[in-house]
Structure formats: structure tokens, C-alpha cells
N, C-alpha and C positions, 0 to 999 in steps of 0.2 A: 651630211657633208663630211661630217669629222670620221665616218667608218670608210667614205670612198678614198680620203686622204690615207689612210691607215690601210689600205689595202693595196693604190697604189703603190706606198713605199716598201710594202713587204715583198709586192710581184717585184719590185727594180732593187730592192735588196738580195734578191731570190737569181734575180738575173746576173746582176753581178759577181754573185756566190758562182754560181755555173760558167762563168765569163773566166774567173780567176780558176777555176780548179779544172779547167780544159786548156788553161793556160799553162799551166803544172806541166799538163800530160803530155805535151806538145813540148816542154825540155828536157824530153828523153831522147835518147838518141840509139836506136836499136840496130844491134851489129847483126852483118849478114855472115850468110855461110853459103858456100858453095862445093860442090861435089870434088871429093881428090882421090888419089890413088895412095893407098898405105906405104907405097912403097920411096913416096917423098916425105915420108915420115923420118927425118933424121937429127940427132941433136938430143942433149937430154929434156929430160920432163918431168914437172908433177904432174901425176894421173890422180884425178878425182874419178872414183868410182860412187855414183847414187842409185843407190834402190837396191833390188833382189833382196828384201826384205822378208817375204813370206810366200808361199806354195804360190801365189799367185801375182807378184807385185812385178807387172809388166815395165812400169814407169822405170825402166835400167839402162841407164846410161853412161860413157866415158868419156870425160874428156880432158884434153893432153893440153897441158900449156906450159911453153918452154922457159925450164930451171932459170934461165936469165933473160927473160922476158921484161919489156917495161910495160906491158898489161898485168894486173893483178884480178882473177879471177875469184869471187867469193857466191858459193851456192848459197841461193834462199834457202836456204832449209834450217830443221834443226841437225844442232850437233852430229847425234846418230843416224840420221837419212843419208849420210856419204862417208868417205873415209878417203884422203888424199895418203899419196906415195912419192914422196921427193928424189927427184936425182935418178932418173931411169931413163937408162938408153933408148933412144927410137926404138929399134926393133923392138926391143923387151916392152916398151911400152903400149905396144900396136899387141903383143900376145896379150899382152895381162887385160888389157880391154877387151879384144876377142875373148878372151874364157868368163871373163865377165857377166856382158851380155849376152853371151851364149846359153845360159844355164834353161831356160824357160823350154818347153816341151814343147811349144809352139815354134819355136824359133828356126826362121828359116834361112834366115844372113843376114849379113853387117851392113850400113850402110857408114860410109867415110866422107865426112867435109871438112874442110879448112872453116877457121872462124876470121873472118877479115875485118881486119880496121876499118875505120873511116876513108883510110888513103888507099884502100885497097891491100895492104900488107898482112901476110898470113901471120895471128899472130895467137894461135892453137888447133887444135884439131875435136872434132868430138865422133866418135863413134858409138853407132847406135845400133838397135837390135832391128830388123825388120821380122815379122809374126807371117804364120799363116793367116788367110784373106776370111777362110773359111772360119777360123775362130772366133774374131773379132771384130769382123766386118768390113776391115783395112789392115793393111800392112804397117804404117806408121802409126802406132797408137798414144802419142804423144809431142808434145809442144816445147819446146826448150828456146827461151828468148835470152838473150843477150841485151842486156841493158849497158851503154857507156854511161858510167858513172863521173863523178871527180875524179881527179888527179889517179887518170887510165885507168880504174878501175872497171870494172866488167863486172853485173850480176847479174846473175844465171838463175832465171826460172823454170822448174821443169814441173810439166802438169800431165796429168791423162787428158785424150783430145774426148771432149763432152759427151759425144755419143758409143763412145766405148767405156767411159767410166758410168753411162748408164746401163748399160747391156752388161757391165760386170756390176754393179752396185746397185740396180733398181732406183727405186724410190730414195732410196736412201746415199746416192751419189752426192744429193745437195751434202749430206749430213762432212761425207768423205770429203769433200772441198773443202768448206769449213772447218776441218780439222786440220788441213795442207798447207792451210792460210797462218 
């Protein structure tokens, strides 16, 4: 009797563990993006540029969020994974992303979205690389979420999408994740 008691209280201890940490997950609030034209690109900006790290580090991304913004944008990553540039004109900031993400030998053009609040208000931009289809199996090969954090903040996860960090990493893709993390 005393082992059934001791097992139910672990399964409804067990339950309530997964009760609370789906609870967690559920007070995130993940910001949308939707497709724009570079040429509403106006205003200054910090440009965070991530990745182009090595011969092959597709995961490269830009994006623009405005110098007097009341969102504050912080990338997951380490230190060295990005490099931000304060106080840049629109235009200048829409090139310096294009040459950015340009660099990969695959690449076959930009794609441009706005990053929108909650209330619908644009309140950055990110441009991205698109790939030839024949490389990697998809044009998009990458994930970037928008987290609303505290007091406006915004964090930005950027990952390879699963089946192209296996097709470039093998077996050894788990290992790359866990390194990313």
C-alpha cells in the first residue's frame, strides 16, 4: 500500500511539474513579422548583424531596429555571434544588411519584413538571406523568433531550420544545437 501511495504522489507531483512549466511557456508572447518593401525603410537604426561566421555559416541575418525605439532588442547569443552599428540612416542601413547577407555563394535574394508589436505597430525590420532550393533543400533555412520580454524588450532567437542543419551537419547536428544553446 505504502509503494502505491509513493507512486501516486510522484505521478501527481510529476504532473504538476509539467502543469507549471507549460504554464511558463504559455507567458511568452511571440512577435510577428510580416512582409515589407525596403523602400519604407526610413529613420535611423541599430543594425544588428548575426552570423557569416565561417565558409559556410548560413544562419545570417539583419535586423534594423529604430535608434529611438521604445522596444529594445537583445540577440540570444554569445557576445561574438553578432555585432550591432548605432545611428544609421534608412537607406545606409537597408545596404549594409544587403551586403551582409549577401556574402554566401548560394544566395539568391533578400527577403524584407517588418517586426510588429502586439498592437500591430512596426517596430523594426529584419532582412534575411534566401538560398538556392537546390543546395539546401529550402530557400529559408532558418528560424528567428521574437520573444516580448519585460518592460518591451524583444529576444531574438536565431537557429538553422532542423532538416538543413542535418543535411549540412549529419549526425553531428544534435552536437551543433547544443553548442548554440
Amino acid at each position: 500500500m505504502k509503494t502505491i501511495r509513493k507512486t501516486v504522489s510522484l505521478f501527481f507531483g510529476m504532473l504538476l511539474a509539467c502543469f507549471i512549466c507549460s504554464a511558463c511557456a504559455f507567458n511568452q508572447s511571440y512577435i510577428q513579422t510580416k512582409g515589407a518593401e525596403k523602400a519604407e525603410i526610413t529613420g535611423n537604426y541599430t543594425v544588428f548583424l548575426y552570423g557569416a561566421h565561417h565558409y559556410n555559416d548560413i544562419a545570417t541575418v539583419a535586423i534594423l531596429a529604430p535608434t529611438d525605439g521604445l522596444y529594445k532588442f537583445d540577440i540570444f547569443a554569445t557576445d561574438w555571434a553578432y555585432r550591432s552599428v548605432k545611428g544609421v540612416a534608412g537607406k545606409d542601413a537597408v545596404a549594409m544588411a544587403d551586403k551582409f547577407v549577401s556574402w554566401h555563394s548560394s544566395f539568391v535574394r533578400t527577403q524584407t519584413s517588418k517586426i510588429l508589436a502586439p498592437s500591430g505597430e512596426i517596430i523594426g525590420y529584419e532582412i534575411r538571406p534566401l538560398y538556392m532550393l537546390t543546395t539546401f533543400g529550402k530557400e529559408d533555412v532558418m528560424h528567428v523568433d521574437y520573444l516580448l520580454k519585460e518592460h518591451n524588450r524583444i529576444e531574438v532567437h536565431i537557429h538553422l531550420d532542423h532538416d538543413v542543419e542535418k543535411k549540412l551537419y549529419g549526425d553531428g547536428a544534435d552536437k551543433v544545437r547544443a553548442h548554440h544553446k
